[in-house]
C-alpha positions, 0 to 999 in steps of 0.5 A, a space after each residue: 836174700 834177692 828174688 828172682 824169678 824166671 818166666 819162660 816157656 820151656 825149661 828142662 826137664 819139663 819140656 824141651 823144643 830147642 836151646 832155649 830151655 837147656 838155658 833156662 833150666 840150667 843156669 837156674 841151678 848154678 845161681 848162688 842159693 846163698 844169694 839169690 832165691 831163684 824160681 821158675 813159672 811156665 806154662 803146664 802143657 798137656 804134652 808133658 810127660 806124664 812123669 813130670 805132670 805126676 810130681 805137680 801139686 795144685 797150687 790154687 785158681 783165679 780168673 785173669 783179664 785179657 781184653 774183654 775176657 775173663 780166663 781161668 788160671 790154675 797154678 800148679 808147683 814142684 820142687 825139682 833139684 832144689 828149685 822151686 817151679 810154678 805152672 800156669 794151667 789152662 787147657 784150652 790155651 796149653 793143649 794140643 801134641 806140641 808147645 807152639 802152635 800156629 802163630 796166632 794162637 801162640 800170640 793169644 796163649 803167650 799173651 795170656 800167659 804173660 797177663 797169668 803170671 804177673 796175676 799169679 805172683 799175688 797168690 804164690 806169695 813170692 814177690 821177686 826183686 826181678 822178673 827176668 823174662 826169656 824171649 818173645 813168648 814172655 816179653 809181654 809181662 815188662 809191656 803189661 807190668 807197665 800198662 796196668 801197674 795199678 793192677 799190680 800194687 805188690 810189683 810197683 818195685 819190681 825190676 825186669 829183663 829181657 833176654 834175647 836167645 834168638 832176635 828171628 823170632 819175634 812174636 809178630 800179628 796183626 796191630 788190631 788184633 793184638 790191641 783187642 787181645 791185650 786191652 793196650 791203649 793206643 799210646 802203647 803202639 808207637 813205632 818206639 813201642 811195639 809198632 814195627 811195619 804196621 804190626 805189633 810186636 811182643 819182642 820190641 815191647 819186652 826190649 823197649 820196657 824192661 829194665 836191662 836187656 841181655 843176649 848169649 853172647 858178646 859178638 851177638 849183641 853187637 851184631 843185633 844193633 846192626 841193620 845186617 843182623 838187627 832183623 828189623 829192631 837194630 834202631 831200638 837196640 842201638 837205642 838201648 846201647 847202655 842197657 844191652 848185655 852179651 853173656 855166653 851160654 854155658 852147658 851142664 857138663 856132667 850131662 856131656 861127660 863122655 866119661 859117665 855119658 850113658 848113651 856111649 858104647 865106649 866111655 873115655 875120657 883125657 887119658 884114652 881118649 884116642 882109644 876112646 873116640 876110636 872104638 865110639 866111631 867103630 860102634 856108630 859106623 857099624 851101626 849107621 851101615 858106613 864102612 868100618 874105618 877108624 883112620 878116616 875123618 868123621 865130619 857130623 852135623 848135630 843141628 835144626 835143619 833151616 838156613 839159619 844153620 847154613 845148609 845152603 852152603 853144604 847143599 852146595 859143595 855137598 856133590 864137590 866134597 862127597 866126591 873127592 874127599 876122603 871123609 865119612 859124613 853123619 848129619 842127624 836133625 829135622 827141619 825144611 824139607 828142601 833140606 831133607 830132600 837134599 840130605 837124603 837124595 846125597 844119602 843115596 848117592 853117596 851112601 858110603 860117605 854121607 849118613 843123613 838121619 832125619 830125626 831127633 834122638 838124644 842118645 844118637 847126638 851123644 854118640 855122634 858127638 862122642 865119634 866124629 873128629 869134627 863138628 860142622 856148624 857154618 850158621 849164617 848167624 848163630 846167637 850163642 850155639 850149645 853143639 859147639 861147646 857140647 862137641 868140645 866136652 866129647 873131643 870134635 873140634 868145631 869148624 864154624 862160621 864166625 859169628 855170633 857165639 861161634 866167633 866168642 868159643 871157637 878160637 882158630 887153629 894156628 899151625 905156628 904157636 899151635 894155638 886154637 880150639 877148632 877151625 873157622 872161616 869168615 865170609 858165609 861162601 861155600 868154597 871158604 867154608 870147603 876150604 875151611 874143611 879141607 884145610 881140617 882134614 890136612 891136619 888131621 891126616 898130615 899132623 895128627 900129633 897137632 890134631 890130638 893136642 888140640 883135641 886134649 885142649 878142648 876137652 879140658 876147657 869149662 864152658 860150664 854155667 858157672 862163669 856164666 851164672 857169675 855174670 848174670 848175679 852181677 846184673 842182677 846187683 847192678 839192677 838192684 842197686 841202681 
């Protein structure tokens, strides 16, 4: 059986922040047990919920090196839907009300933890075929395999892969700083190694020495080898060209099944889905204070709040389209203040169009995905993007920018062979992206038959892991037999 092993710094159920640990701790489930032994290791954070803390068993302790120091590792375990989970414990570096931190203490406490785990696959007695390391708080476990390989006699065969859930971050201080911190050789800082504008940098050490690299999805890894979106690594992506895979994100549809999804008022599913969405929308405009009418289009917006999300361009029609528009808008998220500052000033002006809910509640963002009619997400770039393939289970067609993962799920409505699973615009301009919204709502108001045809279709599509799950095994024997 092939071994494969996960490092990563989040995963649900343990501990959440974004997109990156639906990924992580749902593609593990759907790799074939019959094939593939998968495990997970991740830091033990002190704001984990007590209910997850409960279920650790302690492991055993050692003392790893990092520069000059030597740190204490616990290793804890559990057993969570038959998959076997490992946790590096140290509170001075894992404390604190939240997983990250100020980047620098972040750079020492991923750089330990990355150090951690390659000394704790020798007391675990799990010796994996694959490292497979996820994103730039673990991109140093390739860079440290490689530097201290006499360290580490158990792993002298090991395989590793980097995967790249969002090229923005990085993982990016100060060279000397980190020379200190990692006890590197200089070799190791060279502008094909982890030198970038005078810094060093976690992401480029991990892209530059793992085996294979892979992104979420197919446009992105294109995108990532170009000076537009490479942001600062196109060079050394394009160099690894050969070695650089896309791979959609999928989503645990049984958790957006508007059929069993439990936050509902109103479950449905194919056959009264009309009656379904329409009495879900009745319940959220009720309960958000917007006026009660099921036959105006619901536009929402489920999202981190920041310009990579595209709220300049909705800043900037917000006045133009609130106005004139016969629309209800429900935004949930948190994020820049200019952009909160923004949605709730229009809140208060438009109070009976836009309902801006600055927070993050699970419970609110199904019944928002289970009552709008359209789900917004004009990114300036989006490397997979999880809202448009949760909106799809639900009904809400997705109007998107294409790019990144928007442009592989989101295939364009064509009014003359009624094809198409949403709506997109190309270029990241306002007034096409208002258009784009304006040209949605013709649809739904003037051809609702069309609309609700293509609403079927998208609730009958399977953006699960599995297909995914299969193209990540075929890496995995790729790597293996090479």
């Amino acid at each position: 059986m092939k071994k494969i092993l996960f490092v990563a710094s989040e995963a649900v159920p343990f501990i959440k922040t974004g997109g990156l640990a639906d990924v992580t701790g749902s593609l593990v489930r759907y790799i074939d047990k019959q094939e593939y032994d998968v495990r997970v290791i991740l830091p033990k954070y002190a704001c984990m919920d007590e209910i997850w803390k409960k279920k650790l068993r302690f492991h055993s302790h050692f003392y790893v090196a990092l520069g000059w120091r030597n740190q204490y590792v616990g290793i804890l375990e559990t057993v969570e839907n038959g998959i076997h989970y490992y946790f590096i414990d140290n509170e001075y570096y894992f404390a604190g009300p939240k997983p990250y931190n100020q980047l620098h203490e972040d750079i020492e406490k991923f750089a330990y933890f990355s150090k951690a785990v390659l000394s704790a696959i020798d007391m675990i007695g799990f010796v994996p075929d694959i490292i497979h390391c996820h994103d730039w708080q673990t991109a140093m476990v390739p860079v440290f395999l490689k530097a201290f390989a006499t360290d580490y006699p158990l792993l002298r065969n090991v395989k590793t892969i980097m995967t790249i859930h969002n090229l923005r971050f990085q993982g990016r201080y100060v060279m000397d700083a980190i020379k200190n911190l990692t006890g590197l050789s200089d070799d190791y800082f060279t502008a094909d190694k982890l030198e970038s504008y005078g810094e060093a940098n976690f992401l480029k050490g991990g892209i530059a020495y793992a085996d294979i690299v892979t992104t979420v999805s197919p446009t992105y890894a294109l995108e990532i080898m170009t000076r537009e979106g490479g942001e600062s690594l196109d060079g050394l992506l394009y160099a690894r060209r050969d070695s650089l895979y896309g791979i959609i994100n999928g989503i645990d549809m049984a958790e957006y099944d508007p059929g069993q999804d439990i936050y509902l008022k109103h479950n449905f599913n194919l056959s009264n889905m009309k009656q379904g969405k329409a009495a879900n929308k009745l319940a959220l405009q009720h309960d958000l204070n917007l006026p009660l009418d099921e036959d105006t289009i619901m536009l929402a917006m489920v999202s981190r709040l920041t310009d990579q999300k595209g709220l300049d361009l909705i800043a900037y029609i917000m006045d133009e389209m609130l106005s004139h528009a016969r629309l209800q808008f429900v935004v949930l998220g948190t994020g820049q203040e200019q952009y909160v500052n923004m949605l709730r000033y229009f809140a208060e002006k438009y109070p009976d169009k836009l309902s801006a809910n600055i927070c993050y509640s699970e419970q609110l963002a199904h019944r928002i995905y289970a009552s709008a009619d359209a789900l917004l997400m004009p990114s300036l770039f989006e490397p997979c993007g999880l809202s448009q393939l949760m909106s799809y289970c639900y009904g809400t067609l997705p109007i998107v920018r294409e790019t990144g993962g928007l442009k592989d799920t989101v295939q364009p409505y064509n009014e003359y062979d009624h094809t198409g699973t949403g709506f997109s615009f190309a270029n990241y301009n306002a007034h096409e992206m208002l258009q784009t919204i304006y040209y949605a709502m013709h649809i739904y108001y003037d051809d609702r038959d069309q609309w609700d045809a293509m609403v079927k279709r998208d609730m009958s599509l399977d953006f699960s892991w599995k297909k995914s799950a299969k193209e990540y095994e075929k890496i995995y024997d790729q790597l293996l037999k090479g």
